[in-house]
C-alpha positions as CSV (number, residue, x, y, z in Angstrom):
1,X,0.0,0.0,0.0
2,X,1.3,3.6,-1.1
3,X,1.5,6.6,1.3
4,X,-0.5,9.1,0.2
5,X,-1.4,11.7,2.9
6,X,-4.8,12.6,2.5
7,X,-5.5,16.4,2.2
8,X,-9.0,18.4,3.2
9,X,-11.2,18.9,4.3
10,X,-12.0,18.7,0.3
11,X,-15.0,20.1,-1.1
12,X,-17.5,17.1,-1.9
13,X,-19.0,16.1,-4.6
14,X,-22.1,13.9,-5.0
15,X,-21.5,10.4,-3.6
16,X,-23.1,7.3,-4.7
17,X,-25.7,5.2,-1.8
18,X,-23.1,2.5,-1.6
19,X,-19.6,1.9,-1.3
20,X,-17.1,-0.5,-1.6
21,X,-13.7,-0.3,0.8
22,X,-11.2,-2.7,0.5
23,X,-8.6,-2.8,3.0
24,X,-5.3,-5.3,3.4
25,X,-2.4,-3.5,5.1
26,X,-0.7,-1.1,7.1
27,X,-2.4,2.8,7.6
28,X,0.3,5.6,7.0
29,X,-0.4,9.3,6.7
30,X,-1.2,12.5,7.7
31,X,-4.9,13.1,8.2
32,X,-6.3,16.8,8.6
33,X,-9.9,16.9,9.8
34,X,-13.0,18.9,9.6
35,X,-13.6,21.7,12.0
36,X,-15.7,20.2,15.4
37,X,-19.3,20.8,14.0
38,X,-19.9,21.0,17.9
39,X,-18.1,24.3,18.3
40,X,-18.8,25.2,14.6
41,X,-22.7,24.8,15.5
42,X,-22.2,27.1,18.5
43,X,-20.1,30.2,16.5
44,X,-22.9,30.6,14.2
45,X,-25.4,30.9,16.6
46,X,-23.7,33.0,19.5
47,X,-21.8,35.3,16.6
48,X,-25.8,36.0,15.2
49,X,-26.7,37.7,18.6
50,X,-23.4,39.2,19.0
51,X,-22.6,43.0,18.5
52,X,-20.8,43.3,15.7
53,X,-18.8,41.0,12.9
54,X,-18.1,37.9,13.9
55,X,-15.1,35.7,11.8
56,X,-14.5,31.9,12.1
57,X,-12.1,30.1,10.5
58,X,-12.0,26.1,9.7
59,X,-16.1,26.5,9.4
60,X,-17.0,22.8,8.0
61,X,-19.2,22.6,4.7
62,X,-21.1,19.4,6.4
63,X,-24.4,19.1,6.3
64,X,-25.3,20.0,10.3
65,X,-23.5,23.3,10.2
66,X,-25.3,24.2,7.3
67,X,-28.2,23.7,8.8
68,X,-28.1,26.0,11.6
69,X,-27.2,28.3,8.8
70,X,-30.0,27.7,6.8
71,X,-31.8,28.5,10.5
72,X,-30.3,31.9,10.9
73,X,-30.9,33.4,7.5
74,X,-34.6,32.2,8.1
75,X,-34.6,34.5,11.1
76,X,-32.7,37.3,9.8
77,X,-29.2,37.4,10.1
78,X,-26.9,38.1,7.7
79,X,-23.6,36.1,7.2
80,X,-21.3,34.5,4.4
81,X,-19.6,31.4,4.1
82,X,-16.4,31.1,1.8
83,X,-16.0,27.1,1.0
84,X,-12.8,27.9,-0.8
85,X,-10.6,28.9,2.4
86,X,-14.1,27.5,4.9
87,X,-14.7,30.8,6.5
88,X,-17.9,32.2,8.4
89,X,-18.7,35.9,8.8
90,X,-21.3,36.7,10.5
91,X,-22.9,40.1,11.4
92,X,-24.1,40.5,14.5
93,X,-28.1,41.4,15.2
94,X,-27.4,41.5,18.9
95,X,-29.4,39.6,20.9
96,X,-32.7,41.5,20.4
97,X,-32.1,41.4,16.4
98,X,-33.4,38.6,15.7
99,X,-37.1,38.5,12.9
100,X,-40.0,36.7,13.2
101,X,-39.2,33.8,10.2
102,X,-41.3,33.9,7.4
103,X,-42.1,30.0,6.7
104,X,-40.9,26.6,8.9
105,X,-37.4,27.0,10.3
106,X,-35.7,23.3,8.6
107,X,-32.9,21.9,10.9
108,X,-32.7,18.7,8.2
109,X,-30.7,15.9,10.2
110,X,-29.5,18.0,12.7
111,X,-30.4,17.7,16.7
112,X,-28.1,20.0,17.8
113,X,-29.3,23.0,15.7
114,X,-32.6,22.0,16.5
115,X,-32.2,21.9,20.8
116,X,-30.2,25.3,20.7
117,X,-32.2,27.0,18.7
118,X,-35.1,26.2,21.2
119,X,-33.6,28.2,23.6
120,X,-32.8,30.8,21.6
121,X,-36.1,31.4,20.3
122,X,-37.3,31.4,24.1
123,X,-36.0,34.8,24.7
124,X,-37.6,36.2,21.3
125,X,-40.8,38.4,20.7
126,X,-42.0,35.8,18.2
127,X,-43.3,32.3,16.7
128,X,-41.2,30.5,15.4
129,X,-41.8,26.7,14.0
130,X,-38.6,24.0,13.5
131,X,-38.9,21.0,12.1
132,X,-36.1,18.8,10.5
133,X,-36.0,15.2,8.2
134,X,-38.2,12.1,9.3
135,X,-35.0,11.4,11.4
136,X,-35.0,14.5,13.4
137,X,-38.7,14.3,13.4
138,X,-38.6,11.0,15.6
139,X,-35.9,12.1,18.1
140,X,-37.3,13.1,21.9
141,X,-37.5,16.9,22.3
142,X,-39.7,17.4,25.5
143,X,-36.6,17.4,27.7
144,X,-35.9,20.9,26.4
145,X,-38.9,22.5,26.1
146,X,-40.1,21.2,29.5
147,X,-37.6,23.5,31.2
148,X,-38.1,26.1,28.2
149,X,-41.7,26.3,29.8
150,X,-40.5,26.5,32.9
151,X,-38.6,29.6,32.4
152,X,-41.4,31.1,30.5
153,X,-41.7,30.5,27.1
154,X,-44.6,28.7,24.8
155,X,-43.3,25.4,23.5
156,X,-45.4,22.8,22.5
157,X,-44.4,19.3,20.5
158,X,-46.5,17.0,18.3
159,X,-48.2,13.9,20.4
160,X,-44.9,11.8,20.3
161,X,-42.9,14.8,21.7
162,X,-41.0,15.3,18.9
163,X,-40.9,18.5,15.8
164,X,-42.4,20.1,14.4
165,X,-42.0,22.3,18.0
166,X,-43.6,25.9,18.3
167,X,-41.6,28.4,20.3
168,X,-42.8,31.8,21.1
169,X,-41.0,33.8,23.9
170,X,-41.8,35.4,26.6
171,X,-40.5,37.4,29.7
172,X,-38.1,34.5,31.0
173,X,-37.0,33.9,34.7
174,X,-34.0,32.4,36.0
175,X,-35.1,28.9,37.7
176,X,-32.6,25.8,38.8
177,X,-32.5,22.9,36.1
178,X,-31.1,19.4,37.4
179,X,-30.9,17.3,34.4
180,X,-32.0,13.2,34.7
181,X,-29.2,12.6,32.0
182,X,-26.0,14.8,30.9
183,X,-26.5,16.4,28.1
184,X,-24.4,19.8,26.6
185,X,-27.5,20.7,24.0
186,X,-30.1,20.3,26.4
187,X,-27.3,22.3,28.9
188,X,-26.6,24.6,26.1
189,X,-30.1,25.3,25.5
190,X,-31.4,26.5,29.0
191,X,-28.1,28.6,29.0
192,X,-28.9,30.7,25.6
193,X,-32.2,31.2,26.9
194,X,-30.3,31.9,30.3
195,X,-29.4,35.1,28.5
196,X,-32.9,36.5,28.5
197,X,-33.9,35.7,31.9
198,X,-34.4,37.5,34.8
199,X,-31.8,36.4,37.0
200,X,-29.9,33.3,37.6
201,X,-30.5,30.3,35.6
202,X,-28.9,27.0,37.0
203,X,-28.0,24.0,35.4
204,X,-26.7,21.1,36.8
205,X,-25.8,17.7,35.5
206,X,-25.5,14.1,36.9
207,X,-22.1,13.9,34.7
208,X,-20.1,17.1,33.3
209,X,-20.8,17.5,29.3
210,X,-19.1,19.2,26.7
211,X,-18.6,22.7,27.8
212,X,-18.1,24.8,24.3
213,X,-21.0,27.0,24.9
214,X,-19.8,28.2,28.5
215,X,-16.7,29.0,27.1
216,X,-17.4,31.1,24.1
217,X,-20.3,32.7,26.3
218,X,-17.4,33.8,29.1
219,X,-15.2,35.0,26.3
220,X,-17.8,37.1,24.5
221,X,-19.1,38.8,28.1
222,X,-21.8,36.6,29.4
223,X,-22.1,36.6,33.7
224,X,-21.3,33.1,33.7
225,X,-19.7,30.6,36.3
226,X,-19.0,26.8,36.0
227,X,-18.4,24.4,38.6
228,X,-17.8,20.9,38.2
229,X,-21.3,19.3,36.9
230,X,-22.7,23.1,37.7
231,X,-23.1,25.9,35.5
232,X,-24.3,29.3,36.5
233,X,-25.6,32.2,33.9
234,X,-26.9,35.5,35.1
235,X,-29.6,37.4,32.7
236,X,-30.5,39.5,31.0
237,X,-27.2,39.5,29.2
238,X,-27.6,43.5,27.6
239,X,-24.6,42.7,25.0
240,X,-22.0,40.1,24.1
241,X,-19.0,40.6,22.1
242,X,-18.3,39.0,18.9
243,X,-16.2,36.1,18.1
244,X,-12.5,35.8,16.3
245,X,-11.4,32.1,16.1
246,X,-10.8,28.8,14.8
247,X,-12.6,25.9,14.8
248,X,-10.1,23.1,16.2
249,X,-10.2,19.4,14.2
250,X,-13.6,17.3,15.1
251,X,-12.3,15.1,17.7
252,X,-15.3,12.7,17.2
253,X,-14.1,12.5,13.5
254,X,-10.4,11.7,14.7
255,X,-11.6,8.8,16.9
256,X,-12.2,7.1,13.8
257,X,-8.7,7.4,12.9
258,X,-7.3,6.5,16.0
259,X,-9.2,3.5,16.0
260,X,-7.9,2.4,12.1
261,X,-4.6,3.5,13.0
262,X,-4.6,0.8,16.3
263,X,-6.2,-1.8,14.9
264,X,-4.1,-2.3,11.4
265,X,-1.2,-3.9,12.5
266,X,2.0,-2.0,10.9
267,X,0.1,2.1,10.6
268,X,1.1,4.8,11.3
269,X,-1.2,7.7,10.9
270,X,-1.1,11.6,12.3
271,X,-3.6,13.3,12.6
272,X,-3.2,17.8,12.6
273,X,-4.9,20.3,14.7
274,X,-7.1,17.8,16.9
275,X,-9.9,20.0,19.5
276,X,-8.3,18.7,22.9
277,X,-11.1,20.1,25.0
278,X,-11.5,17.4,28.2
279,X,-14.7,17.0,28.0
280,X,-14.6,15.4,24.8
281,X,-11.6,13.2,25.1
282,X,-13.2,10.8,26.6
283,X,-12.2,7.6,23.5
284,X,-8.9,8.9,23.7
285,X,-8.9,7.5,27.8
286,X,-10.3,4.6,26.2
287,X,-8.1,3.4,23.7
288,X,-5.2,4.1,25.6
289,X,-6.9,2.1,28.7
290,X,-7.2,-0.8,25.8
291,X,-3.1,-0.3,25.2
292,X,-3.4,1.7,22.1
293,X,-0.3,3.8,20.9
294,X,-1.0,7.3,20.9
295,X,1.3,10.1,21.3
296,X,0.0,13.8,22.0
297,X,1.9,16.0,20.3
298,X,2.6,20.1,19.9
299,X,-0.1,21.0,22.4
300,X,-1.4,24.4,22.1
301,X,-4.5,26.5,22.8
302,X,-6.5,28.3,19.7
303,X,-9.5,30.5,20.5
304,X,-9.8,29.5,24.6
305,X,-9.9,25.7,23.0
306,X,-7.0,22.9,23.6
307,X,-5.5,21.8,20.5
308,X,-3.0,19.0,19.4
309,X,-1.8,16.6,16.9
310,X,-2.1,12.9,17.2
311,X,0.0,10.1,16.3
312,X,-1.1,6.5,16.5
313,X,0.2,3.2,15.4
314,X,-0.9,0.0,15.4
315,X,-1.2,-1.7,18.5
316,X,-2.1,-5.0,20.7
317,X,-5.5,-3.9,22.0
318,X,-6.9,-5.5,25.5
319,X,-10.5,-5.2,26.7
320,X,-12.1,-2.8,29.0
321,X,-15.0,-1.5,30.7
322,X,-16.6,1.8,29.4
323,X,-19.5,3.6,31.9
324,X,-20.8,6.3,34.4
325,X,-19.0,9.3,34.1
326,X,-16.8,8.7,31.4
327,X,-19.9,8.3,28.7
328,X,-21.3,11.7,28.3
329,X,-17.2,12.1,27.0
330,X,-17.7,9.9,24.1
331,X,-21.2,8.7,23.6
332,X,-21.0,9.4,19.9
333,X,-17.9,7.4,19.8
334,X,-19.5,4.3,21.3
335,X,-19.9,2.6,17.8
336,X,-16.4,2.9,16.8
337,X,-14.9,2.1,20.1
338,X,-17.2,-0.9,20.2
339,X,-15.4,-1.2,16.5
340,X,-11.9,-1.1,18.5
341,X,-13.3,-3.8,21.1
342,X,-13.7,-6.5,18.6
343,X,-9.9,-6.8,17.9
344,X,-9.2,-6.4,21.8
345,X,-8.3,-9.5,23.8
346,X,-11.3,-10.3,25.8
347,X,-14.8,-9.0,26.9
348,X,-15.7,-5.2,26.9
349,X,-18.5,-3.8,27.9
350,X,-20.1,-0.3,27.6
351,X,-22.8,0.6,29.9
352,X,-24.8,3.6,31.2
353,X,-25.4,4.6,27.3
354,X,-29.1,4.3,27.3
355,X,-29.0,7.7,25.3
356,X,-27.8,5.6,21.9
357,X,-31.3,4.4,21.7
358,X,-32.2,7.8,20.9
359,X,-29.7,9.2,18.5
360,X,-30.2,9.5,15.0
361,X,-31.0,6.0,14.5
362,X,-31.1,3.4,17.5
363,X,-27.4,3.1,17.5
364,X,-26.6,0.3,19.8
365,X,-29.5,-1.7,18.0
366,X,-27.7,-0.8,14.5
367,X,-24.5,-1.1,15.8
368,X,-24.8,-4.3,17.1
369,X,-26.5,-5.9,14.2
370,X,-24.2,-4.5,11.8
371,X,-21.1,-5.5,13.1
372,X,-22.5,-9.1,13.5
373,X,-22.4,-9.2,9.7
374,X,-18.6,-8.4,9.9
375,X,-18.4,-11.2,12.0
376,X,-18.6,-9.1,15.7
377,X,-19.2,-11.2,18.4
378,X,-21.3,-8.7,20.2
379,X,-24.6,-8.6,22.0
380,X,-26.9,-5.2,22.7
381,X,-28.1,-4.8,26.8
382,X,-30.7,-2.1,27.7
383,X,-28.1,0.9,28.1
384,X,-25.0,-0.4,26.3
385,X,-23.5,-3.3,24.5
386,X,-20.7,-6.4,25.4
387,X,-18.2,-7.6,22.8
388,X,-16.0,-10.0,22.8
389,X,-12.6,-9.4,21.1
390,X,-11.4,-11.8,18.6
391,X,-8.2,-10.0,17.1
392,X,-8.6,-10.2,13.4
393,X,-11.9,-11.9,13.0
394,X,-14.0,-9.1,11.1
395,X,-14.4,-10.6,7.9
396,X,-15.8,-8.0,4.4
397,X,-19.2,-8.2,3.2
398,X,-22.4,-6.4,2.9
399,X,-23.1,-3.6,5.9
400,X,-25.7,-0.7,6.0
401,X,-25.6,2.8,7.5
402,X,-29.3,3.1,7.8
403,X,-28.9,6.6,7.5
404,X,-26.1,7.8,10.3
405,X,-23.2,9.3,9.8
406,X,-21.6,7.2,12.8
407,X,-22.5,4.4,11.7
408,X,-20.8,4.6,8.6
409,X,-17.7,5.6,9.3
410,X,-17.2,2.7,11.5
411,X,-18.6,0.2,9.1
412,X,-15.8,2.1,6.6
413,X,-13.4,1.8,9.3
414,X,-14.2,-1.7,9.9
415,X,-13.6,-2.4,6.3
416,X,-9.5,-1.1,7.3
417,X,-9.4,-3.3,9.6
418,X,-10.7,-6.4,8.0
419,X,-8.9,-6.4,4.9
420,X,-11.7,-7.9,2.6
421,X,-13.9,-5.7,0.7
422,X,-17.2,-4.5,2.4
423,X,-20.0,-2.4,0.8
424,X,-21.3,-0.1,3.0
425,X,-24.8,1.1,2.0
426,X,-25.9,4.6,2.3
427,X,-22.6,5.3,2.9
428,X,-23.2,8.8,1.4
429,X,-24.8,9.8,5.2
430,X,-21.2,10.2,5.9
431,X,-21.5,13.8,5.0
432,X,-23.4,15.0,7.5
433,X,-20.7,15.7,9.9
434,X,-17.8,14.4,7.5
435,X,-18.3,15.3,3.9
436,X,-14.5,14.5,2.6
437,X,-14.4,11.1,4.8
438,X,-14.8,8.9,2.1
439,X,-11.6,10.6,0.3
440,X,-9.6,10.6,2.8
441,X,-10.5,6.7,3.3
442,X,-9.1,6.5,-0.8
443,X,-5.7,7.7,0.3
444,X,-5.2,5.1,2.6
445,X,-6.9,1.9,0.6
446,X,-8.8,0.9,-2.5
447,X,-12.2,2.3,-2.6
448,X,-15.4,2.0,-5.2
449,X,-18.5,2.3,-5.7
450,X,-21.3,0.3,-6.4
């Protein structure tokens, strides 16, 4: 196998519904990744109510991030994206700026636009409607806008609990929020709305969650205060600064690597300008718990976020156990890592992830079943999943995505690993968070379609 480094994030084209990886030998190259859509998700919206321009550079052309876009210009705010050198500007309506949106506000597959942007719109003079794809439509939505109401606001769900949701806003009031289950969009969601109310608006987790928004909201002004599964936001906010930065490299997206590059005996991959923030690092703990070879290298900080490159190589992998507080760190890593388990000596278990059941398909049903086709030795429980590792025993085949861009890139991944040829269909949902995956993948083995 050549060593081609891959170079992106390139600009995609149309991809076919299936694909066809074939693997058979060592990983080597330098992988550059697209910017977190996490933080990405959280510039566009904070830099819309800011005072002023806002710039971001690394903004990722997948299709989530565009979707908040889409969001924005639907309620009036004005802002450019340059694919060609992937950055945002945004001008600032400040947080009063905002205009009543003309027709349905469409968050396609995304949940994360859709649960911010509820509490957003809590603090507005206005009706507002989102709705999203039959995916987004199915996900659970009345753990935000129960506490949306409680502050104040009008939200209302279809029967099921899920979008189309109604928001209109109304005079908001600080109140104390103790989450059943960690969650930064839920989190996130209280706190934008937070910036309307009267007050002090608490929110407090069972586990601490990704923490972008706090930190972009202390950096652009906000009266905020975290501390440890606590945060603290005091309202009304009357301005906030806008944002200069970079979006770091999705670390969510380098898990897959990390994985490829520890399971295929003889790689050797690096992997540039990885987000390092800790409450996201969570596989990284993981893998190296398992005995994976990872070296953290040039660690710096880029717009209040931790940054590094990576370096992995392949590795003896060992089992583990994955649970409690460690899982709000990596639950959309879960598939991948239970990828890693099946070429770890021994039986591995992930538990306390009930919230798979709930993402954009049932992921440790799809997971499980998929990865059985491989060849997986791996069972589903109620809130997590058991494999037991047989080093080199994935075998190729036929796999599906059903849709999630998780799912995907593991059953991609898993085709590295293997070495025989696997056909992933609708592998083309990889471009929802991910749009240049698939080429990178070509750098590094055969590829086709199908």
């Amino acid at each position: 196998m050549g060593t081609k480094t891959p170079t992106g994030p390139a600009e995609p084209g149309p991809l076919p519904s299936a694909r066809t990886v074939h693997g058979g030998g060592p990983l080597r190259g330098a992988i550059r990744l697209p910017g977190d859509k996490s933080v990405a998700h959280r510039t566009a919206l904070l830099g819309a109510i800011a005072e002023g321009e806002s710039r971001i550079e690394g903004f990722p052309s997948s299709g989530d991030p565009l979707s908040t876009l889409r969001c924005l210009r639907g309620l009036g705010v004005t802002l450019r994206l340059s694919e060609a050198d992937a950055v945002l500007t945004v001008r600032g309506a400040g947080l009063h700026g905002l205009t009543e949106p003309e027709d349905v506000l469409d968050c396609g597959n995304s949940g994360t636009t859709m649960r911010l942007l509820c509490g957003l719109l809590a603090g507005q003079p206005f009706r507002s409607v989102l709705s999203g794809d039959a995916s987004l439509r199915s996900r659970p939505m009345a753990r935000v806008l129960e506490p949306l109401r409680a502050m104040g606001a009008e939200a209302s769900a279809r029967s099921n609990g899920g979008a189309p949701l109604m928001i209109r806003g109304g005079a908001l009031a600080g109140t104390t929020h103790r989450l059943p289950v960690a969650s930064a969009q839920v989190k996130s969601a209280l706190l934008l709305a937070g910036l309307y109310a009267t007050g002090e608006t608490i929110v407090s987790e069972p586990a601490r969650s990704r923490d972008h928004t706090e930190r972009m909201l202390r950096a652009m002004g906000a009266d905020i205060a975290a501390e440890g599964t606590e945060v603290r936001i005091r309202g009304p906010v009357r301005a906030l600064r806008p944002l200069t930065m970079r979006v770091p490299g999705d670390f969510s997206a380098a898990t897959f690597w990390l994985v490829a590059g520890a399971c295929v005996p003889g790689s050797e991959l690096t992997i540039t300008d990885v987000g390092m923030n800790p409450t996201r690092t969570g596989a990284l703990d993981v893998l190296r718990a398992m005995g994976a070879n990872i070296e953290v290298l040039a660690e710096r900080e880029a717009g209040g976020e931790p940054v590094a490159d990576l370096r992995v190589r392949g590795s003896s992998l060992r089992a583990t156990e994955v649970g409690g507080a460690l899982v709000p760190r990596l639950i959309d890593e879960i598939p991948v890592l239970a990828l890693a388990a099946t070429q770890a000596e021994g039986r591995t278990v992930f538990r306390d992830a009930g919230e798979l059941r709930v993402k954009e398909t049932d992921r440790i049903a799809t997971t499980v079943g998929e990865l059985r086709k491989l060849g997986a030795d791996i069972e589903a429980t109620a809130d997590g999943m058991i494999v037991r590792g047989r080093p080199g025993g994935l075998g190729g085949g036929g796999s599906d995505s059903h849709g999630d861009h998780r799912l995907a890139m593991t059953l991609g991944v898993a085709a590295l690993i293997s070495g025989r040829p696997t056909t992933i269909d609708d592998a083309d949902a990889a471009s929802i968070s991910y749009p240049s995956f698939w080429e990178q993948i070509d750098a590094l083995a055969p590829i086709g379609a199908t």
